[in-house]
C-alpha positions in Angstrom: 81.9 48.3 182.5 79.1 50.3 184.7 81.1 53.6 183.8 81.7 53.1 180.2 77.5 52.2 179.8 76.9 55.3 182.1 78.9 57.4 179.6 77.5 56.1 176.6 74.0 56.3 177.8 74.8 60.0 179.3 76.4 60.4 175.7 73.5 59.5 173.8 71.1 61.4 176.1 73.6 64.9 175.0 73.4 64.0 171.3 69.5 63.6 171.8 69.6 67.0 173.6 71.5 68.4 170.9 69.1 67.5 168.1 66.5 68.7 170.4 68.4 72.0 170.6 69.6 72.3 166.9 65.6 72.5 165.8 65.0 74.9 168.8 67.4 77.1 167.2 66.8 76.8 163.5 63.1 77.4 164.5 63.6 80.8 166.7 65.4 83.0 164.4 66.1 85.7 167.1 70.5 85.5 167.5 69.8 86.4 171.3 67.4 83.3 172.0 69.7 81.2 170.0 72.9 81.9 172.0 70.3 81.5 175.2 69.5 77.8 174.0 73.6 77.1 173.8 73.6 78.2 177.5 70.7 75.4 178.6 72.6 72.6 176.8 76.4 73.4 178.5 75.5 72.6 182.1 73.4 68.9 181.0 77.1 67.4 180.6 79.0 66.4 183.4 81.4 68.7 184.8 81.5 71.4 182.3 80.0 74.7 182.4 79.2 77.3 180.2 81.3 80.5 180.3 80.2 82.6 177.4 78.4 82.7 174.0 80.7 85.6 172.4 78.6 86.3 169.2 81.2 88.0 166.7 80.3 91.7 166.2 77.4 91.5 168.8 79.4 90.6 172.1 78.7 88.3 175.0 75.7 86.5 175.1 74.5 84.5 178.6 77.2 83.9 181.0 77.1 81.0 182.4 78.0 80.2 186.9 81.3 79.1 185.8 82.5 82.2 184.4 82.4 85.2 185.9 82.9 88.5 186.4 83.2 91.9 183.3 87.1 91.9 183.8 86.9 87.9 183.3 84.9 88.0 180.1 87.1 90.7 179.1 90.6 89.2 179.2 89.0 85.9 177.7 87.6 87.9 174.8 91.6 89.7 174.1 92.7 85.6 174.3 90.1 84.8 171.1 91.5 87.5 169.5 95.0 86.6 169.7 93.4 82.4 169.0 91.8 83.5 165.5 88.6 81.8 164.0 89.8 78.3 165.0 89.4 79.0 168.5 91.4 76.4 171.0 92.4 76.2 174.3 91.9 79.7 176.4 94.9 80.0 178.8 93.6 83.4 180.7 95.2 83.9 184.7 91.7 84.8 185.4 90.5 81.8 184.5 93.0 79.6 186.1 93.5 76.8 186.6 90.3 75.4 185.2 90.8 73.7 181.7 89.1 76.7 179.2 88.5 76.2 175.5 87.0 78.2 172.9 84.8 76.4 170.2 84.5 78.4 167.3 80.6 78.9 165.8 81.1 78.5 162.2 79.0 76.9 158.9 80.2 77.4 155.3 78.7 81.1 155.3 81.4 82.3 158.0 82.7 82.8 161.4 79.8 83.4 163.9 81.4 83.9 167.3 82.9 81.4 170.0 81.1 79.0 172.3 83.8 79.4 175.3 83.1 76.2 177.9 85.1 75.7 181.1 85.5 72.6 183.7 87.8 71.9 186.7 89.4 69.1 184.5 89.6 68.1 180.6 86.0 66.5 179.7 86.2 63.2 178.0 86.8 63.3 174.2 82.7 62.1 173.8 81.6 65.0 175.8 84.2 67.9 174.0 82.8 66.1 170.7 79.2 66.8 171.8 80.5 70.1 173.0 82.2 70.9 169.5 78.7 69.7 167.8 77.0 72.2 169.6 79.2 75.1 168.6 78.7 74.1 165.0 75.0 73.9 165.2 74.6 77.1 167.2 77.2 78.7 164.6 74.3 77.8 161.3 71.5 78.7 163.5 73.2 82.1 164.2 74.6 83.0 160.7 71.2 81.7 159.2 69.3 84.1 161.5 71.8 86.8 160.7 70.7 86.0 156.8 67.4 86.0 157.5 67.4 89.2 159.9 69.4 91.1 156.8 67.2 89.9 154.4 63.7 91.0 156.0 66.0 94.2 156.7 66.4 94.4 152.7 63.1 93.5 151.5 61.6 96.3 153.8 64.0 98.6 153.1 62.9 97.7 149.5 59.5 97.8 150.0 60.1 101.2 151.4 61.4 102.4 148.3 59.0 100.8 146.3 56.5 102.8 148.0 58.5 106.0 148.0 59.0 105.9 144.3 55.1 105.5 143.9 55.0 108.6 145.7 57.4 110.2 143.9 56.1 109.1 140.7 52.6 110.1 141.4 53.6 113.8 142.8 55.4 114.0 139.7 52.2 113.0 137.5 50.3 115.0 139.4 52.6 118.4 139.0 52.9 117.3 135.2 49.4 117.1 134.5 48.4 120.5 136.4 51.2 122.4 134.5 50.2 121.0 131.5 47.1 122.3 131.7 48.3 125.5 133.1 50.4 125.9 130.0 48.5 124.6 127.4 45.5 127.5 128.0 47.7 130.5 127.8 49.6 128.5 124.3 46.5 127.7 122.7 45.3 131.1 123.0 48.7 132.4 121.4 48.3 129.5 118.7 44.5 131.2 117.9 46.0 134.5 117.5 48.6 133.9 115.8 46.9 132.0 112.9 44.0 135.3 113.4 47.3 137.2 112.3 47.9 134.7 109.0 44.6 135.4 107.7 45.8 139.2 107.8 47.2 141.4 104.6 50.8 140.9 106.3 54.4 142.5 105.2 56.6 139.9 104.6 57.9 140.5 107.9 55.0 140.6 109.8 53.9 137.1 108.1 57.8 135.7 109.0 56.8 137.1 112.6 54.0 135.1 113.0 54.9 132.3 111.5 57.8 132.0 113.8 55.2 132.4 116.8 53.1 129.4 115.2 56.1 127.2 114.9 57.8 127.9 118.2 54.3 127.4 119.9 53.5 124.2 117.8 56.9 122.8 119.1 56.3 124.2 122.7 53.0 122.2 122.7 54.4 119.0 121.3 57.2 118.7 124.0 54.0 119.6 126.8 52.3 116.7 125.4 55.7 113.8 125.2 56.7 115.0 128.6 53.2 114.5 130.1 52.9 111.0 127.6 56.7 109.9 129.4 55.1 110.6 132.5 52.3 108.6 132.0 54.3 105.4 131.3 56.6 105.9 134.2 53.0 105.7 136.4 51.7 103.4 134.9 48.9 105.7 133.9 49.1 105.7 130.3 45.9 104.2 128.7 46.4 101.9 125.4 43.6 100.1 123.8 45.3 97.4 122.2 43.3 96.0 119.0 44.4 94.2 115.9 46.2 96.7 113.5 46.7 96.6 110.0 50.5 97.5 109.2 50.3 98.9 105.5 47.4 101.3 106.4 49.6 102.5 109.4 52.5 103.4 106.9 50.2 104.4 104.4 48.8 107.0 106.6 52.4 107.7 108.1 53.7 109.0 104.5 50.5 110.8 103.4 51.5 112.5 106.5 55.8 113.1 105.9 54.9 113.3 102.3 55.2 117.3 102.0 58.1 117.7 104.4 59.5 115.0 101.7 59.2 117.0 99.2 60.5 120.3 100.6 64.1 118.3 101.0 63.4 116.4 97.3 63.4 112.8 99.5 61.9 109.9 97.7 59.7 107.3 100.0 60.1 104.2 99.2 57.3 102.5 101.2 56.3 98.6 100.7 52.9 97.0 98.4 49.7 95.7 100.3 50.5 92.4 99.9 54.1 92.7 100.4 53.1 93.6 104.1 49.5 92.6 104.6 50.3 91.8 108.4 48.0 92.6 111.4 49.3 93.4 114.4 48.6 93.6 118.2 48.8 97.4 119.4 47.1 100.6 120.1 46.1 101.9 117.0 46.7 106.1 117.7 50.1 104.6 119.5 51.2 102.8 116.8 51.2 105.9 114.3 52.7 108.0 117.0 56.2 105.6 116.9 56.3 105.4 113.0 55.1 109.5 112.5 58.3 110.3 115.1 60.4 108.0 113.4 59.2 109.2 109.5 59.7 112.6 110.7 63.0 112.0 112.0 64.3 110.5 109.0 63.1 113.6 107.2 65.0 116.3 109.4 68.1 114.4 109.6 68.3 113.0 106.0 70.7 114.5 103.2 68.8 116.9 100.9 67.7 114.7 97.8 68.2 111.6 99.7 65.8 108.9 100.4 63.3 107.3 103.1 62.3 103.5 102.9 60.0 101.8 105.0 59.9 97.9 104.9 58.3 95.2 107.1 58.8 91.5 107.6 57.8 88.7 110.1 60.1 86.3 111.9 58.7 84.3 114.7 55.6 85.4 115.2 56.9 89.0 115.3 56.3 91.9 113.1 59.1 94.1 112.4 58.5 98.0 110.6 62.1 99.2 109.7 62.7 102.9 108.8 65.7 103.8 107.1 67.2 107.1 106.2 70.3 108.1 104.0 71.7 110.6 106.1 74.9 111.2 107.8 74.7 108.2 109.7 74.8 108.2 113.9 78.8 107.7 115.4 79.2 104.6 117.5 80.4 106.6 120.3 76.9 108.4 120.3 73.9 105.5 119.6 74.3 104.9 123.7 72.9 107.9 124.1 70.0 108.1 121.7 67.5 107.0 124.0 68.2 109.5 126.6 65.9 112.6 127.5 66.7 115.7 126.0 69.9 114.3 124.3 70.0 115.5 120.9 73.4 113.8 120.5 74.7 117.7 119.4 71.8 118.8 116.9 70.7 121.1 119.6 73.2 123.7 117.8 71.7 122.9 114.3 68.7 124.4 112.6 67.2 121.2 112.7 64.3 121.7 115.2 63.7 118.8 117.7 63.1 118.2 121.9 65.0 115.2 122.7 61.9 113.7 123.6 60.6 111.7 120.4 62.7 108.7 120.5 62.8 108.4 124.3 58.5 108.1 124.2 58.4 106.0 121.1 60.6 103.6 122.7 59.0 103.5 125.8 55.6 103.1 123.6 56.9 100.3 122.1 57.9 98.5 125.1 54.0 99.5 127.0 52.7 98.0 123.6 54.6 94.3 124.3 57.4 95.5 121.4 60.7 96.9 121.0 62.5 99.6 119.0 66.0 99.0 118.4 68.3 101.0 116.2 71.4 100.4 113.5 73.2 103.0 111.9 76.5 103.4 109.7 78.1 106.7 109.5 78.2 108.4 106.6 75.6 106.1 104.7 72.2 106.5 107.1 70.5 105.5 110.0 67.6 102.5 110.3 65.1 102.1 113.0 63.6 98.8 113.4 59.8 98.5 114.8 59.2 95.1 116.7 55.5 94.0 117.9 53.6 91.1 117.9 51.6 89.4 115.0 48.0 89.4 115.8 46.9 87.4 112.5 48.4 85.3 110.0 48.7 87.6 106.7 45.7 87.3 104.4 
């Protein structure tokens, strides 16, 4: 009777121990201290000590009186590879004839090593059920620390980048803005002379001459200043002053704008009333007519000769939408992924049709700085429509 209470007290005092031990180890978060806490609790029950804490992938950890020497550990590591993740009984000459067993370190994450134990005879069942306890605490604590070691490994390495992309991003801004201004002094003094040249009694080929040095500087300068704009929005740079915006006069101004390239290609614009869109809206005013100029003049350039243009707005949800619709050929399915990319004139780079690749990329990206969205729908063969999206800063009047 004397035995059996000395046991269960000697029992209760391990599983106490083992509590004890299990917040020890979820509190260090180091895998070396961890298996070095396994060691302590080994030797505290009778008659067993500890031989090894083989971490998987790291090695041995603390080797315990019991066990012994390199060639040892060594022979009992070839055993647990040959026992697989359930670990068991370790039956190594080296080892012999002491009763050996392997308690696998495991949670629901995975397989964290083996707690190997020895003793000069089979512990009672309550002492290998502490023993087998152990192993499973000491295999969380271990695969948790593993977590936690890969994910501070991660969110540094993130951080890392984070920072390296700022860098990146502000070298970038920083080359972009001095070449801009590098560039644009030499091309606005071409620009000058050039239109000096206009105002000249000119051949008709001296006047195509210049013209031709007008337009390709014009278009030099425009994909200077989106480049520099993209740039800006990458950084975070790019200044908006947000106010409220009335649509109508946006597309009002928009078409007295297109309204000459209209007519050069015999497009009608069909443009909406005041009060059929009498809408305010939250954005940056000089912003707001950059998107719908881009989008206006696109539909121009890519329309059919004697086609149309209509722009039409609408609410839903406290959202106001501008749509801009051509009737030209229409955009293939196979291409719209694409339409959004830099320099990507989806093939009209071998037209006459003069463009950068630039337009739709920055109005999007305005769109987005501005709290919106632009989004696109097109049918081939029967025209393309762009779809303006921003926020509703006043009920209509």
């Amino acid at each position: 009777m004397a035995d059996e209470l000395g046991r269960l007290r000697a029992q209760l005092s391990s599983l106490q121990s083992l509590l004890t031990l299990s917040k020890l180890m979820g509190d260090s978060g180091d895998q070396l201290r961890i298996a070095e806490l396994a060691g302590t609790a080994v030797p505290s029950l009778a008659r067993c000590q500890l031989v090894g804490v083989e971490r998987a992938g790291a090695g041995w950890g603390p080797v315990g009186p019991a066990g012994g020497s390199a060639a040892a550990l060594g022979e009992v590591t070839e055993v647990l590879q040959r026992l697989g993740p359930h670990g068991g009984a370790v039956a190594s000459p080296a080892m012999a004839p002491r009763w050996v067993w392997a308690y696998p370190m495991q949670s629901a994450a995975g397989h964290a090593g083996f707690l190997v134990v020895a003793a000069d005879a089979e512990p009672p069942a309550e002492e290998r059920f502490v023993l087998q306890s152990l192993a499973q605490q000491t295999g969380v604590a271990l695969i948790n620390a593993r977590l936690q070691a890969d994910e501070r490994a991660a969110a540094a390495a993130a951080l890392e980048a984070k920072r390296e992309a700022d860098r990146a991003n502000t070298a970038k801004s920083e080359f972009l803005s001095r070449m801009s201004h590098e560039l644009r002094t030499p091309l606005n003094a071409i620009l000058g002379f050039g239109q000096l040249l206009q105002l000249d009694d000119l051949t008709e080929e001296q006047a195509e001459s210049a013209d031709h040095i007008l337009r390709a500087g014009r278009h030099l300068l425009g994909l200077i200043n989106e480049v520099l704009d993209l740039a800006r929005i990458e950084s975070g740079h790019l200044a908006l002053s947000p106010e409220p915006v009335g649509v109508h006069e946006v597309i009002k101004d928009t078409i007295d704008l297109i309204g000459p390239l209209a007519a050069e290609r015999a497009l009608q614009i069909h443009a909406p009333s005041p009060a059929e869109c009498a809408w305010t809206v939250h954005a940056d005013p000089q912003r707001l007519k950059q998107i719908l100029l881009n989008l206006a003049s696109n539909a121009v350039k890519y329309n059919n000769h004697g086609g149309s243009i209509s722009l039409t707005c609408d609410d839903a949800d406290g959202r106001i939408r501008v749509a801009v619709a051509d009737t030209g050929p229409g955009i293939p399915a196979d291409k719209l992924p694409r339409l959004f990319t830099q320099f990507d004139r989806l093939g009209a780079e071998h037209s006459e049709i003069q463009g950068t690749g630039m337009g739709l990329v920055l109005a999007k990206r305005l769109a987005e700085a501005m709290g919106g969205a632009l989004t696109v729908t097109s049918v081939e063969g029967e025209g393309t429509t762009f779809t303006l999206e921003l926020s509703l800063a006043m009920e209509p009047a």
